[in-house]
N, C-alpha and C positions, 0 to 999 in steps of 0.2 A: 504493500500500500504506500507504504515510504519512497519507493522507488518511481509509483505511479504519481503521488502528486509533486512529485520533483520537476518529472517531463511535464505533466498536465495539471496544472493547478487546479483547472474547473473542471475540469473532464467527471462529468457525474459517475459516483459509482456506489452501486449497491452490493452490500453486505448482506450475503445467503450464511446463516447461521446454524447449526444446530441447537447452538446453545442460547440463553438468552432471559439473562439478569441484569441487573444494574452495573455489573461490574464489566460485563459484555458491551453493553451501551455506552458507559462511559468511556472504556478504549476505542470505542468506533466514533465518538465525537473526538476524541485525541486525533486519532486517524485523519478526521475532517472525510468519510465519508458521507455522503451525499443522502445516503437510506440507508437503515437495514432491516431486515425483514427474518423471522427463525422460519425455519423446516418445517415444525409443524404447522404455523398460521398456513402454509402456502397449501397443506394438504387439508384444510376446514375451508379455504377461498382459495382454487387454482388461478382463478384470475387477478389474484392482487396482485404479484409480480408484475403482472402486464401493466397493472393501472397505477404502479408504483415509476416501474421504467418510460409511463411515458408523463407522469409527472414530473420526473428527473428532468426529460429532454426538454418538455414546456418549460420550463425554468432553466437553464444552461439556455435557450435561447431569446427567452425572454430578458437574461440578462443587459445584454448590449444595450438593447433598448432602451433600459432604465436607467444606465449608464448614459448615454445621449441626450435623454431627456436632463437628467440632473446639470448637466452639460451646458445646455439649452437653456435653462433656468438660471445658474450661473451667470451666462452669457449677459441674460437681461437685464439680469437683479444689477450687473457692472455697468452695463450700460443708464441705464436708470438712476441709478446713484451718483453717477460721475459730475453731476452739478453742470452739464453740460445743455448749451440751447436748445430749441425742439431741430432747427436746421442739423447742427450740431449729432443729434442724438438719431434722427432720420438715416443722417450719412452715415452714422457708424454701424446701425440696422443692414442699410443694404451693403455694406461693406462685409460684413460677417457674414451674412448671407449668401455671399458670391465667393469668399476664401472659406469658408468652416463649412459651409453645405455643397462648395463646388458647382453653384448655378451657374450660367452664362452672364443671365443679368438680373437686376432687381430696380425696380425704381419706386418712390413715393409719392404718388400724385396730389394734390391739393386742389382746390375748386376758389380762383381766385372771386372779386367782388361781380362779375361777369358769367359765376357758374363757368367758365371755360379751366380746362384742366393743366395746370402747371407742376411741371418736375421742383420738387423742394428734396430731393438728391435721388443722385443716380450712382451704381455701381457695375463693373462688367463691361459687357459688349452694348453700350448705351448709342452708338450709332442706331441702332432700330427706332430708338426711338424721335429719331429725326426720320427716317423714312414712313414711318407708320402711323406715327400721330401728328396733326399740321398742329402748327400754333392755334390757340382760340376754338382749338375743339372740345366740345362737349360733352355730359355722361349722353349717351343711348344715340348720339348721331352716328356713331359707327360700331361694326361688331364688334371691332377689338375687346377681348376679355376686359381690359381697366377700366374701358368706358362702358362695357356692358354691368361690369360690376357696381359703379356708382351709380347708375340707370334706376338698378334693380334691388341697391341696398343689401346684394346677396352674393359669397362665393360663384366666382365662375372660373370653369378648369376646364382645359381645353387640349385635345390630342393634336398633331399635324404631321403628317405625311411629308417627310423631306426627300420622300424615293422622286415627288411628282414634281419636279426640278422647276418650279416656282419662278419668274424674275418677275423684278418691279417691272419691268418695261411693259412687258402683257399681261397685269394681274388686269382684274375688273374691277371697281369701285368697292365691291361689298368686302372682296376679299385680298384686297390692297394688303391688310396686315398680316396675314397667311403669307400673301407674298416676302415679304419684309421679313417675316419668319423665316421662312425657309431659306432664305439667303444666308442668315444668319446660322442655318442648322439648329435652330431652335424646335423640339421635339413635342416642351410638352410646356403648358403656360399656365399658370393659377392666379387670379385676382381675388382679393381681398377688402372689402368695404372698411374703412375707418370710420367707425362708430362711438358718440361719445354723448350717452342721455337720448338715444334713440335719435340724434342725427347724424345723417350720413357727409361725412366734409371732406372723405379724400381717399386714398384706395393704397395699397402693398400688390405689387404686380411681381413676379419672377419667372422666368425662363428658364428652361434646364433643355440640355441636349441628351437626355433621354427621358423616359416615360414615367421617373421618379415623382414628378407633380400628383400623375395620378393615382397613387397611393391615398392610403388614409393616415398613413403617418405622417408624411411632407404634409400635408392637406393642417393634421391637427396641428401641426408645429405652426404653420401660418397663420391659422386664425389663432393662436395664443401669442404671438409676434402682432399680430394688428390688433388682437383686443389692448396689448398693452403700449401702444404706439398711440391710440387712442385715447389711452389717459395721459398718458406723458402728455400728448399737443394740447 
């Protein structure tokens, strides 16, 4: 066992016993194995092994997880704290977002005195957003996910086909931003409403070059990245 968690610190492992007293148990928390289970419980329940080994593995892989998230949480609680401007604390939002999560790009929309939508910071591959959104445009004038999100008051995630060799030169109007996309190799896109007392005043947009947006993890990490971007502003 000693040899095992030397190579594998977490590598779960369950302890088949014969025996099984206190004095057994407590050497097998020493051990820092994972479960143990005696001989005879497995012949009164044949299937607890089974339901033991795959509690093991739900846990050894749930791990990471919570590890990312604590991460995550971290991230914010510094960022927040830092006595830093709302501009300030925007940029460093989509800055981590685009080195810690590995997006393409990230931006932060705002909804100037005009309702038209202005970048209050960008990180990444931020030329798209010169081709995709003109100055002085608006929530719901075009599909683009930021602007359908501020439209709608509601996440929008969005898949894109980058095999379908896209240019701005021949995109159509609706799907101008698709185009822009794909030029980009941008795969997968999530918007995000910035909400604060039930109004809607600006939006968290990111790109990624693969299909990672549409998860529900990247999915939950963003709205708890724009719930609390929302209180900051």
């Amino acid at each position: 066992m000693a040899e095992i968690r030397t190579d594998a610190p977490t590598l779960p492992f369950i302890l088949v016993t014969g025996e099984g007293d206190e004095q057994v148990a407590s050497a097998a928390i020493s051990a820092h194995v994972t479960d143990y289970i005696r001989k005879a419980a497995l012949g009164q329940q044949p299937t607890e092994l089974v339901r033991r080994i795959k509690n093991a593995v739900s846990a050894e892989r749930t791990r990471p997880a919570l590890a990312r998230e604590r991460e995550h949480k971290q991230a914010l609680l510094d960022m927040v704290t830092s006595g830093s401007t709302r501009t300030d604390f925007g940029q460093q939002l989509c800055e981590h977002l685009v080195t810690d999560h590995d997006y393409a790009c990230a931006w932060i929309g705002i909804l100037d005195e005009n309702r038209a939508v202005v970048p209050l910071a960008t990180a990444g591959d931020t030329g798209y957003l010169d081709t995709a959104i003109a100055p002085g445009t608006g929530p719901g004038s075009e599909t683009e996910p930021a602007l359908a999100a501020l439209a709608t008051a509601e996440p929008v995630v969005r898949s894109l086909d980058v095999s379908s060799g896209y240019s701005t030169a021949d995109a159509s109007t609706d799907s101008h931003w698709e185009a822009s996309a794909t030029v980009y190799r941008f795969r997968s896109v999530a918007a995000v409403p910035l909400v604060y007392e039930e109004v809607c005043f600006g939006v968290l947009s990111v790109y990624s070059r693969t299909e990672s947006l549409t998860s529900d993890v990247d999915q939950s990490i963003l709205r708890e990245y724009a719930q609390t971007a929302g209180y900051v502003f």
